[in-house]
C-alpha positions, -999 to +999 in steps of 0.1 A: +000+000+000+014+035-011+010+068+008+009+102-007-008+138+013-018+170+006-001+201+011-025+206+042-020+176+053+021+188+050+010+218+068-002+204+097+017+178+102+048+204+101+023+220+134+027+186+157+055+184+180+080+154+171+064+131+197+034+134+177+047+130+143+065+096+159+030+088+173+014+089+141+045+070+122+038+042+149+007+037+142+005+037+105+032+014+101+021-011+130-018-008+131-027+014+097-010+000+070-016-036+077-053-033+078-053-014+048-036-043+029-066-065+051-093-042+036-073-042-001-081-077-002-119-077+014-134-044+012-158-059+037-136-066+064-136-043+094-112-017+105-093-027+141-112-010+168-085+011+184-080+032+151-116+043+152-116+042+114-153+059+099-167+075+069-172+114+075-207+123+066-205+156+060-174+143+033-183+121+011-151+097+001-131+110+031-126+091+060-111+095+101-090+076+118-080+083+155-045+075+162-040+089+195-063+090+224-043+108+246-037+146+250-034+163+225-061+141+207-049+129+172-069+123+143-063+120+103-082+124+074-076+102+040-092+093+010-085+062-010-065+072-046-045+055-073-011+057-071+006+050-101-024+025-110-027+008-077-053+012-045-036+040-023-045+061+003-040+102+003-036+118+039-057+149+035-056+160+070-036+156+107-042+176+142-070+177+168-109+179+160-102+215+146-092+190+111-133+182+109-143+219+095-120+213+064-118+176+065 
């Protein structure tokens, strides 16, 4: 699974302290990414729990994920993409609740 973001998402990602940017690296690569590949191969299957993965309503196509639970609170925004021909995901968005009004 390939990874690309926008320049908001670069934005305010550049806005989280390093602990959080580490935070976020942790769990995309242990949590994230493997249940992407899961959901690659059974669009069906469910999304672990702890990652809190839903479709936004107000968004159509964009979707949350919660990948810290403990101050500050951390959430992402994504969308699914090609990437060079393939199933990919684009982060759109990174930071507190504040992400929601521009998701």
């Amino acid at each position: 699974m390939r990874f690309t973001w926008s320049d908001r998402f670069a934005g305010d990602r550049r806005r989280l302290s390093d602990a959080e940017r580490a935070r976020f690296r942790a769990v995309v690569r242990d949590d994230f990414h493997p249940a992407c590949e899961r959901r690659r191969a059974d669009p069906s299957g469910a999304w672990p729990t702890k990652l809190r993965v839903r479709a936004i309503q107000s968004a159509p196509g964009i979707w949350e994920m919660t990948w810290s639970f403990a101050g500050p609170d951390g959430r992402a925004t994504f969308e699914w993409v090609a990437i060079d021909g393939e199933p990919g995901i684009r982060w759109r968005r990174i930071g507190g609740h504040a992400i929601f009004g521009e998701p």
